[in-house]
N, CA, C, O and CB atoms as a CASP TS submission, in Angstrom:
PFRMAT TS
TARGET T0000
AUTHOR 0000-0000-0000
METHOD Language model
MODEL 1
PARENT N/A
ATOM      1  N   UNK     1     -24.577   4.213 -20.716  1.00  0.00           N
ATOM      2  CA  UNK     1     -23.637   4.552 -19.661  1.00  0.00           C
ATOM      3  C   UNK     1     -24.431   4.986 -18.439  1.00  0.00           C
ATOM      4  O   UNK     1     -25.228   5.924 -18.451  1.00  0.00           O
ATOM      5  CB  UNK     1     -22.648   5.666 -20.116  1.00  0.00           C
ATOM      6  N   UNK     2     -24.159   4.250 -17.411  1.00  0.00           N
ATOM      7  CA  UNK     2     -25.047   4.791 -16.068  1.00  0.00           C
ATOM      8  C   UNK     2     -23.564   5.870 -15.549  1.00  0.00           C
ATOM      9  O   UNK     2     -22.338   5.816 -15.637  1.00  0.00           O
ATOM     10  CB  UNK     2     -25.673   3.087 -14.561  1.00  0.00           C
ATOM     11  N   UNK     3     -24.725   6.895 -14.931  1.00  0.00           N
ATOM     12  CA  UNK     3     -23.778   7.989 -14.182  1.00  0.00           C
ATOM     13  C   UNK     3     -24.452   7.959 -12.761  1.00  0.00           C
ATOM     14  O   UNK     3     -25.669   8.131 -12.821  1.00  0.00           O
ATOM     15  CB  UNK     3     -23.793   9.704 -14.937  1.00  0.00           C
ATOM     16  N   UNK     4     -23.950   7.784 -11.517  1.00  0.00           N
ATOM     17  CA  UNK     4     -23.913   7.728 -10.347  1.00  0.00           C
ATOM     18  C   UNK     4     -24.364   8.991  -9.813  1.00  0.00           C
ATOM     19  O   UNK     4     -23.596   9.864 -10.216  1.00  0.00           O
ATOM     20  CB  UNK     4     -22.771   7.333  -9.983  1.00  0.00           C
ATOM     21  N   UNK     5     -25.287   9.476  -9.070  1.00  0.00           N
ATOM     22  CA  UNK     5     -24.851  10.926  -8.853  1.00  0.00           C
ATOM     23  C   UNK     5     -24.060  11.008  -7.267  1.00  0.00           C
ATOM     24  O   UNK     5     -23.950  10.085  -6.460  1.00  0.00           O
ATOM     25  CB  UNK     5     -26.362  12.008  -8.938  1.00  0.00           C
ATOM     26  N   UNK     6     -23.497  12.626  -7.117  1.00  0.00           N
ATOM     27  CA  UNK     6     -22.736  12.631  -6.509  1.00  0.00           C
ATOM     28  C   UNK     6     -22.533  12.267  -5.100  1.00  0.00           C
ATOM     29  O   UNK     6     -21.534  11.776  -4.574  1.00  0.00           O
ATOM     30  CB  UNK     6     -22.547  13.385  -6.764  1.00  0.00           C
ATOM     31  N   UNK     7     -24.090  12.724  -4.390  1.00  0.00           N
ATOM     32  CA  UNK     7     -24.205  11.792  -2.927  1.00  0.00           C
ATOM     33  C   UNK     7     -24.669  10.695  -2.748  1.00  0.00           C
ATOM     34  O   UNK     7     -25.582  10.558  -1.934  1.00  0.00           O
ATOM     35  CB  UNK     7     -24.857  12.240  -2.014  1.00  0.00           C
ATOM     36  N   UNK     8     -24.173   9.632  -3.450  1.00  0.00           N
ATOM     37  CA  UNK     8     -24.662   8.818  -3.849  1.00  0.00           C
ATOM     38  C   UNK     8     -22.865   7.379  -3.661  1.00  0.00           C
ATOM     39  O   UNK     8     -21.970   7.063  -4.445  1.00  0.00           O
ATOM     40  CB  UNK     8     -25.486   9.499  -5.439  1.00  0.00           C
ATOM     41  N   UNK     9     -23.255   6.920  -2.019  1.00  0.00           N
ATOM     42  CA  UNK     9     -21.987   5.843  -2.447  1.00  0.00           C
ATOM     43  C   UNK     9     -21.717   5.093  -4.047  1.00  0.00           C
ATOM     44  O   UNK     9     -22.431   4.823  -5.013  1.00  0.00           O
ATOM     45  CB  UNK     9     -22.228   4.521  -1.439  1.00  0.00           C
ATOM     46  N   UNK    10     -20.408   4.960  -3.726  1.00  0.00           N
ATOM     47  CA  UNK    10     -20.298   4.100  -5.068  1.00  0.00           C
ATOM     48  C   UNK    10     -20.160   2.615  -4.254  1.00  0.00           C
ATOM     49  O   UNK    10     -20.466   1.651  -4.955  1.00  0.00           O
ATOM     50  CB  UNK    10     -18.740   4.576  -6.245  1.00  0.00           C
ATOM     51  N   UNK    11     -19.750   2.314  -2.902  1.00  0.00           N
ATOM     52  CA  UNK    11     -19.381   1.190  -2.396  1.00  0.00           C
ATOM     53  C   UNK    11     -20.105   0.103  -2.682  1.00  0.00           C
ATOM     54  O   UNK    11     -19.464  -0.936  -2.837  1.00  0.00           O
ATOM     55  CB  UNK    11     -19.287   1.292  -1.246  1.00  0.00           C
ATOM     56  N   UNK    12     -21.530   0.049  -2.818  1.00  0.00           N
ATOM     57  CA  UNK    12     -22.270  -1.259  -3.052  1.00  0.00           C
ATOM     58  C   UNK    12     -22.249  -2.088  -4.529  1.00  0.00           C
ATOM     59  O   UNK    12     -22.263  -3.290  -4.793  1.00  0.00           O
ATOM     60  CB  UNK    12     -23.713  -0.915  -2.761  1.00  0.00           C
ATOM     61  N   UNK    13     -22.195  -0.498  -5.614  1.00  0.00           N
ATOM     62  CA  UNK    13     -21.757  -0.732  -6.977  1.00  0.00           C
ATOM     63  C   UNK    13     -20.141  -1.741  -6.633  1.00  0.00           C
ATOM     64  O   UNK    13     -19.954  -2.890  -7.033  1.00  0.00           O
ATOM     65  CB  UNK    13     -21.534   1.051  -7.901  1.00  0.00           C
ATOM     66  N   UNK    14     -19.396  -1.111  -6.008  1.00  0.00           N
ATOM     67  CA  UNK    14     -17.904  -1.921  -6.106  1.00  0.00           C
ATOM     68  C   UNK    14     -18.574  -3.185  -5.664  1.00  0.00           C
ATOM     69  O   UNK    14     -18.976  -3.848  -6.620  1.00  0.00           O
ATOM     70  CB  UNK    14     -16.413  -1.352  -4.985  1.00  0.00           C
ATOM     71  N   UNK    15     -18.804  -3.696  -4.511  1.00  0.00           N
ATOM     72  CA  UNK    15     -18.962  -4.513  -4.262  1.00  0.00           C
ATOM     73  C   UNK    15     -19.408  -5.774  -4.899  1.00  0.00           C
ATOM     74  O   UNK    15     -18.871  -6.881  -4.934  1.00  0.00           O
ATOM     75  CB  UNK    15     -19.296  -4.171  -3.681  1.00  0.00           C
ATOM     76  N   UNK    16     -21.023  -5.136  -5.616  1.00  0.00           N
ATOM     77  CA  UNK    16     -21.528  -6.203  -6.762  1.00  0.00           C
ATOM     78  C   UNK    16     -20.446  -6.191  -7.853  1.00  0.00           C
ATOM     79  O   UNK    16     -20.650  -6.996  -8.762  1.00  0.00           O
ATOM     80  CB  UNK    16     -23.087  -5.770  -7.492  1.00  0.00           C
ATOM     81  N   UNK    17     -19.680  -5.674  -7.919  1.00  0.00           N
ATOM     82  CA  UNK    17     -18.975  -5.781  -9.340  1.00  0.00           C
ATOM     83  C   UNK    17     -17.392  -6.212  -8.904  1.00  0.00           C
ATOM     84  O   UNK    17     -16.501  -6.398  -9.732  1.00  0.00           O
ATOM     85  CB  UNK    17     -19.046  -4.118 -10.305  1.00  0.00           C
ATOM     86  N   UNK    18     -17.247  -6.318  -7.629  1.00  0.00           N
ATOM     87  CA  UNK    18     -15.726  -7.107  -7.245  1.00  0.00           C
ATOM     88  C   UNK    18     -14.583  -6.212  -7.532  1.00  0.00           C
ATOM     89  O   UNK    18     -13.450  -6.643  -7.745  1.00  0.00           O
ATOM     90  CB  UNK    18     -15.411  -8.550  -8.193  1.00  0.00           C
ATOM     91  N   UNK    19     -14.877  -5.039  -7.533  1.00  0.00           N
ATOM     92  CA  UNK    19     -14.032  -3.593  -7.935  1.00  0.00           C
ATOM     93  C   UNK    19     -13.596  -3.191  -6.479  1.00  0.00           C
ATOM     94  O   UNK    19     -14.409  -2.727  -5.680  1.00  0.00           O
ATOM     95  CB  UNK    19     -15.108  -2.169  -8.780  1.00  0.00           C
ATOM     96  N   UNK    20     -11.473  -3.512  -5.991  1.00  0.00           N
ATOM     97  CA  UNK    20     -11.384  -3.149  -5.440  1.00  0.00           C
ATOM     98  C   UNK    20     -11.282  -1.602  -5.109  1.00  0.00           C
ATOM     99  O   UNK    20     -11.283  -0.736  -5.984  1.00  0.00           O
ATOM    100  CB  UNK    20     -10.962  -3.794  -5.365  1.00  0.00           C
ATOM    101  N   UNK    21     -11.194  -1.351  -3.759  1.00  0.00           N
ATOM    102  CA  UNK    21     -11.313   0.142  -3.370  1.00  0.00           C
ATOM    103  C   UNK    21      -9.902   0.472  -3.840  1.00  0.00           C
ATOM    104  O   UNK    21      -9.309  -0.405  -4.468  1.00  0.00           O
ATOM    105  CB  UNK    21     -11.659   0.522  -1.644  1.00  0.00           C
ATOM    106  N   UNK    22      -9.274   1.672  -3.603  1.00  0.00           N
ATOM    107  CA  UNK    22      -7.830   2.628  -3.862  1.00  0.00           C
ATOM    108  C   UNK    22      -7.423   1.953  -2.523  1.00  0.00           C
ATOM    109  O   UNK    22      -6.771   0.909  -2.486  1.00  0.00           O
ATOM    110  CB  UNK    22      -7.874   4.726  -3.938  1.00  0.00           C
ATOM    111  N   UNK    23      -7.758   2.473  -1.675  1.00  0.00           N
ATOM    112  CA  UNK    23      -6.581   1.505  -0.452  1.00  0.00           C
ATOM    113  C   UNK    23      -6.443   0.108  -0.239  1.00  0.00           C
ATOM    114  O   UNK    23      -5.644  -0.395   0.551  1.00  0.00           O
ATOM    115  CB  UNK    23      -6.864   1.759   1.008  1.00  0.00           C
ATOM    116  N   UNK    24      -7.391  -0.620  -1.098  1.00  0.00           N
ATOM    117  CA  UNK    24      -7.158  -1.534  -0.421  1.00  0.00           C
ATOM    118  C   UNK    24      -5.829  -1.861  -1.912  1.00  0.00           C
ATOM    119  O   UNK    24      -4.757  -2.367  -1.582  1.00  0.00           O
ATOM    120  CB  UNK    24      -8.667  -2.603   0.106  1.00  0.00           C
ATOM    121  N   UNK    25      -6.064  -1.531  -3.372  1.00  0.00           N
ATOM    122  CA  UNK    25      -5.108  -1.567  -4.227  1.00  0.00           C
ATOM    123  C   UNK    25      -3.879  -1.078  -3.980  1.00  0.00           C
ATOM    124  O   UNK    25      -2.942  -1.482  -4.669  1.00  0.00           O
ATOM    125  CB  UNK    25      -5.468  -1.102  -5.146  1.00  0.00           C
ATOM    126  N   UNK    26      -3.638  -0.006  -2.831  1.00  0.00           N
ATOM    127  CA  UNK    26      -2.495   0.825  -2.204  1.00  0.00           C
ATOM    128  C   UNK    26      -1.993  -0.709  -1.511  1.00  0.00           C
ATOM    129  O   UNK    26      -1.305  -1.467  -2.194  1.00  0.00           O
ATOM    130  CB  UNK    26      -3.013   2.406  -0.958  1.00  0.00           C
ATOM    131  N   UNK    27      -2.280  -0.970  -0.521  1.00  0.00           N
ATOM    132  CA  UNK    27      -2.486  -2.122   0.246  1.00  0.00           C
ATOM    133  C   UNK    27      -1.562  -3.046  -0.458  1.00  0.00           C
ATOM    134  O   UNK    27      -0.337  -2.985  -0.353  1.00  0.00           O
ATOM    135  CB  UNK    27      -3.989  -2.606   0.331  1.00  0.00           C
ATOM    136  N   UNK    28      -2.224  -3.919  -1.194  1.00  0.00           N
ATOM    137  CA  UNK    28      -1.827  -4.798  -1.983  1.00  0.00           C
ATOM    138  C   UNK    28      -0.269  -4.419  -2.579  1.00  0.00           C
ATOM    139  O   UNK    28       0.756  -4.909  -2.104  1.00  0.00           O
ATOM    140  CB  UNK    28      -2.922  -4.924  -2.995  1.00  0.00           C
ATOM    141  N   UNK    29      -0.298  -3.453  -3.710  1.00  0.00           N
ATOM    142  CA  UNK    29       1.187  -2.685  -4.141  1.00  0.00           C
ATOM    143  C   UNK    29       2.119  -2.631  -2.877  1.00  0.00           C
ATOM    144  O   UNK    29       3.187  -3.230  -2.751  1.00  0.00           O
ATOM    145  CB  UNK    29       0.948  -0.950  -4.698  1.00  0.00           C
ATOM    146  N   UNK    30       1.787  -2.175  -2.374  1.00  0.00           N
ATOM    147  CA  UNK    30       2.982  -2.057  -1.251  1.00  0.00           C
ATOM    148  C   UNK    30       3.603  -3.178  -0.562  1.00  0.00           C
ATOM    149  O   UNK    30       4.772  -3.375  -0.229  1.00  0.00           O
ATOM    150  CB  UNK    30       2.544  -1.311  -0.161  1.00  0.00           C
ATOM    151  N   UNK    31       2.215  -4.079  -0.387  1.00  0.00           N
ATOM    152  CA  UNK    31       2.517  -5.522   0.014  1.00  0.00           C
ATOM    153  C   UNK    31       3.958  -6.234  -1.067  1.00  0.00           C
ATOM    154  O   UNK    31       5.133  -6.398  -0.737  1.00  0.00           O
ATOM    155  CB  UNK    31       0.835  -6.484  -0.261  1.00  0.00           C
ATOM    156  N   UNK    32       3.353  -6.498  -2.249  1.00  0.00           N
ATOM    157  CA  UNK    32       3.994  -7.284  -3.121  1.00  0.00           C
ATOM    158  C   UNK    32       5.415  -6.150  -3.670  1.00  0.00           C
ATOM    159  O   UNK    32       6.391  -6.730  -4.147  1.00  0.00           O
ATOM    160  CB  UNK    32       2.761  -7.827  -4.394  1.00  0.00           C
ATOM    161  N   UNK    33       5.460  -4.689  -3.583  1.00  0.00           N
ATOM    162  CA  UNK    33       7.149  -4.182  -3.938  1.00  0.00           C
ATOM    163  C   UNK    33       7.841  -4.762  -2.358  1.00  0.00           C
ATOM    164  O   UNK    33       8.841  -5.459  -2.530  1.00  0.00           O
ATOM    165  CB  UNK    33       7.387  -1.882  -4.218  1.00  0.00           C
ATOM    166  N   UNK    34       7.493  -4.587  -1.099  1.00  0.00           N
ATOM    167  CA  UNK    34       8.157  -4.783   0.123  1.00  0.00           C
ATOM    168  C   UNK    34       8.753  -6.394  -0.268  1.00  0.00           C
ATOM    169  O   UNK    34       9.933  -6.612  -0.541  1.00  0.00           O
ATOM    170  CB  UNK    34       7.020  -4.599   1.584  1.00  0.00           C
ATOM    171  N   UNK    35       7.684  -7.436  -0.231  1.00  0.00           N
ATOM    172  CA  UNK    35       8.748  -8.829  -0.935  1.00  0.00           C
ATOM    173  C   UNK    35       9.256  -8.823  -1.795  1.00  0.00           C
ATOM    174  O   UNK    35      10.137  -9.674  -1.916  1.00  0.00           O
ATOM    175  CB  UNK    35       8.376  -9.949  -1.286  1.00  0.00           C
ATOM    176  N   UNK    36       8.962  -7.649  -3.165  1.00  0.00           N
ATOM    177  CA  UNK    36       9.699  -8.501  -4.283  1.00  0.00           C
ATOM    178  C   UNK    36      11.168  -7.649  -3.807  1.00  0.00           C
ATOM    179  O   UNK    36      12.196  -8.179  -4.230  1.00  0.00           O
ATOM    180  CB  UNK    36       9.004  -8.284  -6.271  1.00  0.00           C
ATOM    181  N   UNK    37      11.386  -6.152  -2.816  1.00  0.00           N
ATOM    182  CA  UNK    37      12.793  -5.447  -2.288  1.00  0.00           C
ATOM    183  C   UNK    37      13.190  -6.931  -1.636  1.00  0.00           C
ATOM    184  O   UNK    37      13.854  -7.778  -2.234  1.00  0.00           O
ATOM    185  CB  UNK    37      12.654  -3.832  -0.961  1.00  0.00           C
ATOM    186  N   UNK    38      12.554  -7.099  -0.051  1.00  0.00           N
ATOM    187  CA  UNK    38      12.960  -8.790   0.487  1.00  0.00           C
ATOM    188  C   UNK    38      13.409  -9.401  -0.066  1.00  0.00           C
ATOM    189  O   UNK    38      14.564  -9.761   0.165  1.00  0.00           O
ATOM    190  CB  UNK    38      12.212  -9.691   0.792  1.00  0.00           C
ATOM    191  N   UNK    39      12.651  -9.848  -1.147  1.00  0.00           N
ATOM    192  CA  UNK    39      13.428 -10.930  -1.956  1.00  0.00           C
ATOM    193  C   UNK    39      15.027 -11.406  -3.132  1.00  0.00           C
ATOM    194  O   UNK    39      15.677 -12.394  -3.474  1.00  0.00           O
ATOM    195  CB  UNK    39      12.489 -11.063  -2.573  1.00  0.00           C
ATOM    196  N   UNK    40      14.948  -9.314  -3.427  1.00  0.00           N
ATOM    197  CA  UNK    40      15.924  -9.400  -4.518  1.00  0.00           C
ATOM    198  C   UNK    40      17.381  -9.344  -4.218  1.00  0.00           C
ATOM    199  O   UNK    40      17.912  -8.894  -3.203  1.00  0.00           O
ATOM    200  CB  UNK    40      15.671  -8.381  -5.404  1.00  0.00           C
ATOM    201  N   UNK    41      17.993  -9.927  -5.366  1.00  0.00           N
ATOM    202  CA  UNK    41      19.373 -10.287  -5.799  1.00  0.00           C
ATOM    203  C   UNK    41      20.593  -9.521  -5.945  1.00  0.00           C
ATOM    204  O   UNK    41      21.759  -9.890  -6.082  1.00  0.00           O
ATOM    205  CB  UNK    41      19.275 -10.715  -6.838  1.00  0.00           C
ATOM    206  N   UNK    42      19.814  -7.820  -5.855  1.00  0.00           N
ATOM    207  CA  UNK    42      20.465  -6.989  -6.933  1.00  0.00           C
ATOM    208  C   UNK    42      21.141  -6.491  -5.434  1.00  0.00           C
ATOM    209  O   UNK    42      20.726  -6.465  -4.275  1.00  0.00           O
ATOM    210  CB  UNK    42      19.430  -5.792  -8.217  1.00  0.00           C
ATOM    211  N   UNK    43      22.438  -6.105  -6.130  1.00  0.00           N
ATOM    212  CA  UNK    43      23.369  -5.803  -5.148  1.00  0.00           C
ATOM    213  C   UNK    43      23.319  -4.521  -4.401  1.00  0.00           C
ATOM    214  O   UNK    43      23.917  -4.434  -3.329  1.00  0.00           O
ATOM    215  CB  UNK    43      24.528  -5.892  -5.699  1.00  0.00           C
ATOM    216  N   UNK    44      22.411  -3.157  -5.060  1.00  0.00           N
ATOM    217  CA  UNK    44      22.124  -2.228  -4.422  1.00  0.00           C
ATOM    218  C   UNK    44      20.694  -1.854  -3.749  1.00  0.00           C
ATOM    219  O   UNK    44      20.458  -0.816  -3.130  1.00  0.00           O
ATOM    220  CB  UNK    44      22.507  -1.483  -5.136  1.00  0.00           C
ATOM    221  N   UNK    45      19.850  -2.850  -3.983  1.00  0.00           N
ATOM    222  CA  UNK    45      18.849  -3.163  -2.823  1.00  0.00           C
ATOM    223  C   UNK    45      19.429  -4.256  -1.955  1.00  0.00           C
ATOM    224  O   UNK    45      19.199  -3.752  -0.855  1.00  0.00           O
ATOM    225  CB  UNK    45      17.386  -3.647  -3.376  1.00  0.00           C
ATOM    226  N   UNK    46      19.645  -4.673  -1.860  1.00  0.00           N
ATOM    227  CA  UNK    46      20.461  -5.059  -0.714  1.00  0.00           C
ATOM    228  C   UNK    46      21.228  -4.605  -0.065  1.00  0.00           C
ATOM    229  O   UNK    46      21.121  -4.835   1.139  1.00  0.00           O
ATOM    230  CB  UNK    46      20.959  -5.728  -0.802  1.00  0.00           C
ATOM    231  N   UNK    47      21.926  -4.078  -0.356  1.00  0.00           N
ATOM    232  CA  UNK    47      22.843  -3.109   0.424  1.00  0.00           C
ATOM    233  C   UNK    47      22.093  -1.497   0.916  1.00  0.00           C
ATOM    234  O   UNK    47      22.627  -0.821   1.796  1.00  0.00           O
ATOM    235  CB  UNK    47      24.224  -2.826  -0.684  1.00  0.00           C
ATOM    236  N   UNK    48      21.079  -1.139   0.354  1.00  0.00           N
ATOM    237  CA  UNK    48      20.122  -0.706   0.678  1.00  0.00           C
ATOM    238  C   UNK    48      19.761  -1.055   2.366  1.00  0.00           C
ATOM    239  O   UNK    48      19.828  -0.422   3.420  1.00  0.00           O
ATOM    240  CB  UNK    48      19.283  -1.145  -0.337  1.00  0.00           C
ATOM    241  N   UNK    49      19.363  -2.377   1.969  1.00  0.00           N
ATOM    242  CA  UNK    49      17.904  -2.731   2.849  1.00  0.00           C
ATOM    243  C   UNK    49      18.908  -2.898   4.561  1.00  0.00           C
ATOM    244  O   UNK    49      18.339  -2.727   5.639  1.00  0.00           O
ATOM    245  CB  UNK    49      16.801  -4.813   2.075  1.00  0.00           C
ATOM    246  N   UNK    50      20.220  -3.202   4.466  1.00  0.00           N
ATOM    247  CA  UNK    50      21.077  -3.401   5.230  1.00  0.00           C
ATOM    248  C   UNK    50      21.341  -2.426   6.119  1.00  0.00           C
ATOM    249  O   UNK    50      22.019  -2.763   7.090  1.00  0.00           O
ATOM    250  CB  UNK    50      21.959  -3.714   4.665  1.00  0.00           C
ATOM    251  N   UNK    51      20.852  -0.883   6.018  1.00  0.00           N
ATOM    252  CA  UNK    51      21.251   0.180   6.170  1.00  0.00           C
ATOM    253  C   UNK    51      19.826   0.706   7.437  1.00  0.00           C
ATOM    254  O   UNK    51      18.631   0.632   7.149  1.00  0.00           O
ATOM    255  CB  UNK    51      21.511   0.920   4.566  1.00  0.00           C
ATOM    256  N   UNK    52      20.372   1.209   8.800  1.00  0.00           N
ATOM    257  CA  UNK    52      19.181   1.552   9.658  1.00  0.00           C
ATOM    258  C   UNK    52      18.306   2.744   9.083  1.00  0.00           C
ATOM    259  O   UNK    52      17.137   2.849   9.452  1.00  0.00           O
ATOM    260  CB  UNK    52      19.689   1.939  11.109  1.00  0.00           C
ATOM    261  N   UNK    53      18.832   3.599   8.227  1.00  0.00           N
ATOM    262  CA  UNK    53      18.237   4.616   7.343  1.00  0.00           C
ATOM    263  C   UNK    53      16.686   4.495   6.722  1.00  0.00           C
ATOM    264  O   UNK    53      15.776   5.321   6.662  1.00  0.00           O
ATOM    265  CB  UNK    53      19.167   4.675   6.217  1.00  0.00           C
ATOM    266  N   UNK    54      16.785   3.158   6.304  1.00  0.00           N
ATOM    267  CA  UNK    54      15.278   2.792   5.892  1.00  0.00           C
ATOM    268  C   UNK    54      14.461   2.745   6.905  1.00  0.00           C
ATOM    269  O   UNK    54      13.337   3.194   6.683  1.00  0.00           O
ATOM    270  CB  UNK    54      15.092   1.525   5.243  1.00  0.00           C
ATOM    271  N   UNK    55      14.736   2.222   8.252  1.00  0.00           N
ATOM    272  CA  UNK    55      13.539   1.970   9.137  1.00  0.00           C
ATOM    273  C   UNK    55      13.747   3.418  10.469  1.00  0.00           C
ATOM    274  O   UNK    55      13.177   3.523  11.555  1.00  0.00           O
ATOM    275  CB  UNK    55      13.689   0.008   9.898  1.00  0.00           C
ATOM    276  N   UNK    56      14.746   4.327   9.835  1.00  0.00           N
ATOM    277  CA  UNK    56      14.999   5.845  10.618  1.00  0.00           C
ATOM    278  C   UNK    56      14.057   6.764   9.620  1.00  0.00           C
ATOM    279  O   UNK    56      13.786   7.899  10.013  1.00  0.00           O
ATOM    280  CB  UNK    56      16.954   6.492  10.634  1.00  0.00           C
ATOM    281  N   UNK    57      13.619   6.381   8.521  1.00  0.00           N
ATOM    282  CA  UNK    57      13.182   7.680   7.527  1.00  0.00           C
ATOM    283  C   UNK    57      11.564   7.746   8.378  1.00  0.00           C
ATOM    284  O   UNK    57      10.822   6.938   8.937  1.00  0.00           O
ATOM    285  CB  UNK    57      13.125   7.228   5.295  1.00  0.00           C
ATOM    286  N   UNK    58      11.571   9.303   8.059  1.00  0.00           N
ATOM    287  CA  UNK    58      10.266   9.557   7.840  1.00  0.00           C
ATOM    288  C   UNK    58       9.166   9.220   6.843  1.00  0.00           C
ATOM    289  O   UNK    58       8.158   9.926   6.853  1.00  0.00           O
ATOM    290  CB  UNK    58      10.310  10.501   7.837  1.00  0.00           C
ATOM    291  N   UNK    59       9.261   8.237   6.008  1.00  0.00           N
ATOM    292  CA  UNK    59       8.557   7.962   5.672  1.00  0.00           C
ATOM    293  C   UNK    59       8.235   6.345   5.395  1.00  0.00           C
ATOM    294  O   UNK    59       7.481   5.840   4.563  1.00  0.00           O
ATOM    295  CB  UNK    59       8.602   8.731   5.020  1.00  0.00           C
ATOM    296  N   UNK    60       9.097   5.717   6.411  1.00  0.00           N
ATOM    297  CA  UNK    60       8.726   4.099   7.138  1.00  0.00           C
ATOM    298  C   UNK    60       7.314   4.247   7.877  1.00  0.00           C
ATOM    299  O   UNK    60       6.277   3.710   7.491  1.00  0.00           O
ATOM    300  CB  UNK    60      10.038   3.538   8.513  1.00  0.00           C
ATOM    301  N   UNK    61       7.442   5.040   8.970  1.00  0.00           N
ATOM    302  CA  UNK    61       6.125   4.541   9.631  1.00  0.00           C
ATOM    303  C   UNK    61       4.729   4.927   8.418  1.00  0.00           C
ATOM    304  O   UNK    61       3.689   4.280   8.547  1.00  0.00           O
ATOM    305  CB  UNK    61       5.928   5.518  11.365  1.00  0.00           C
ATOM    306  N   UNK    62       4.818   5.872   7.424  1.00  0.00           N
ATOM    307  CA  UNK    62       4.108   6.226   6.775  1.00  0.00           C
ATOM    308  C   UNK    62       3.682   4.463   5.687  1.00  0.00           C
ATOM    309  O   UNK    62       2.612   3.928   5.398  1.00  0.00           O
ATOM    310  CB  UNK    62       4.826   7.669   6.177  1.00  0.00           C
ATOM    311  N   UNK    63       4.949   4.145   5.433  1.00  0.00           N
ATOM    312  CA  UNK    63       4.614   2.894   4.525  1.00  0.00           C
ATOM    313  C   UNK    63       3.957   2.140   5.273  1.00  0.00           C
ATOM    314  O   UNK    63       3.126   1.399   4.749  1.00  0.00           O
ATOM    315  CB  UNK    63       5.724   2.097   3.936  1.00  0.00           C
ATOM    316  N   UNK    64       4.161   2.121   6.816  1.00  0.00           N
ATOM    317  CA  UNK    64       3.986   0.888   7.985  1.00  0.00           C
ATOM    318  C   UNK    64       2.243   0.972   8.293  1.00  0.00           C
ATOM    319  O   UNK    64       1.636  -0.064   8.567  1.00  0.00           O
ATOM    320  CB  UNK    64       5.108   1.299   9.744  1.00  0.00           C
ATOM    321  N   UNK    65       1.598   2.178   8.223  1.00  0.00           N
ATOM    322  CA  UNK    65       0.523   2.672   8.420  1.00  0.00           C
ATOM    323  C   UNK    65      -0.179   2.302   7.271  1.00  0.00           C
ATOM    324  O   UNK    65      -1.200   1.621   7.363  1.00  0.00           O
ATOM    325  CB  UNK    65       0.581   3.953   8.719  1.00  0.00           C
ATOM    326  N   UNK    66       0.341   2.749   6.009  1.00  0.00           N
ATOM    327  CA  UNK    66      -0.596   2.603   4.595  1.00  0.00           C
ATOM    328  C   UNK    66      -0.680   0.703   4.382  1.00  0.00           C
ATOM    329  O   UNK    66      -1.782   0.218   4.125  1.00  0.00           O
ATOM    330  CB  UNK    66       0.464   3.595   2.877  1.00  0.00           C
ATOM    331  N   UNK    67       0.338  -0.065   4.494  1.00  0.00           N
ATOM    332  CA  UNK    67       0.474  -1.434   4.433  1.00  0.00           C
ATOM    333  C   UNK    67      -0.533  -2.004   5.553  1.00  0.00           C
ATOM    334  O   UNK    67      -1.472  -2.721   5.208  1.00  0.00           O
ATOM    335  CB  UNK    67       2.008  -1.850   4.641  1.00  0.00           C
ATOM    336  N   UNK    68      -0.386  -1.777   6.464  1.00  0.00           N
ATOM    337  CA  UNK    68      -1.065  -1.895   7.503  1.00  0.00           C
ATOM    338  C   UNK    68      -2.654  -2.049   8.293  1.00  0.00           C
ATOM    339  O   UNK    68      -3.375  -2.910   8.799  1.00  0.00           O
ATOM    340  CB  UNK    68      -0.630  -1.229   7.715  1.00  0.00           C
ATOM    341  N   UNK    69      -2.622  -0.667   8.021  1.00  0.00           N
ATOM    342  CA  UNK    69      -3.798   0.213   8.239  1.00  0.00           C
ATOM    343  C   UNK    69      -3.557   0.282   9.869  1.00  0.00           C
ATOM    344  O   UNK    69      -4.464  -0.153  10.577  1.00  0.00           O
ATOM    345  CB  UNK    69      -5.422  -0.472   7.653  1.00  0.00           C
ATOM    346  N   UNK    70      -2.610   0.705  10.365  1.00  0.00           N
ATOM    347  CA  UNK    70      -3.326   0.711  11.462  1.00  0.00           C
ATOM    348  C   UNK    70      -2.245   2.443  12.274  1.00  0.00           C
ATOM    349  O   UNK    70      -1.129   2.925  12.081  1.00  0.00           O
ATOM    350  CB  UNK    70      -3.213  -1.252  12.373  1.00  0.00           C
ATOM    351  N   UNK    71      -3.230   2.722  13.000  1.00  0.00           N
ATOM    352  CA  UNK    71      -3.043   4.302  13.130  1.00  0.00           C
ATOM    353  C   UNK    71      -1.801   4.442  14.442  1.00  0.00           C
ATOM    354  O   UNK    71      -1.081   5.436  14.538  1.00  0.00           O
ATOM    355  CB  UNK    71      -4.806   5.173  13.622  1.00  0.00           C
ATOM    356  N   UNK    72      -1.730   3.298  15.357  1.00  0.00           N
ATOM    357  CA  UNK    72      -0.864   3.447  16.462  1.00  0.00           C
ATOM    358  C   UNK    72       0.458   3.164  15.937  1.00  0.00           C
ATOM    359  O   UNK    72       1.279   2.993  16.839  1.00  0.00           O
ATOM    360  CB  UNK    72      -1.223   2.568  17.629  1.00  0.00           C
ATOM    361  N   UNK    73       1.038   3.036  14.468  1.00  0.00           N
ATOM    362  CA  UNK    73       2.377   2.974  14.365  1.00  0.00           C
ATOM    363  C   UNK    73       3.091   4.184  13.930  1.00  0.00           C
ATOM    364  O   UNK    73       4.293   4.166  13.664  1.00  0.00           O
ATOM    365  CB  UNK    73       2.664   1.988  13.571  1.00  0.00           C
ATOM    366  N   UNK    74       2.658   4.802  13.888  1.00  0.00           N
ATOM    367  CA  UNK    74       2.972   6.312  13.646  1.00  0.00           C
ATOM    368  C   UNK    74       2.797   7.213  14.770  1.00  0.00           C
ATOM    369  O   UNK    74       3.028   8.415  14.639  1.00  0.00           O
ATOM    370  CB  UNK    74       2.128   6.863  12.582  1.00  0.00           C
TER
END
């Protein structure tokens, strides 16, 4: 078992080993629940998504930023 020590990036290890980072896995998740909400059938996400409440909450621009990455939408 190799142990890393602590000041010591782990980024180049990810890299050679194709191990994404936490945000960019945040990233991704958020990507694919936002289409599979878009996409679905079910009668109370939809009626949901219909509603200005979702894009009034405080915590839209937060999803909009983490999906994103970018700091001027907030």
């Amino acid at each position: 078992m190799h142990f890393i020590p602590k000041n010591v990036s782990v980024r180049p290890q990810q890299v050679d080993q194709c191990v994404r980072t936490f945000d960019a896995l945040l990233r991704n998740n958020l990507y694919r629940f936002s289409k599979r909400c878009a996409s679905s059938f079910n009668f109370f996400i939809r009626s949901f998504q219909m509603f200005d409440a979702v894009y009034e909450s405080s915590l839209f621009p937060k999803h909009l930023m983490l999906l994103y990455n970018d700091d001027h939408l907030h």
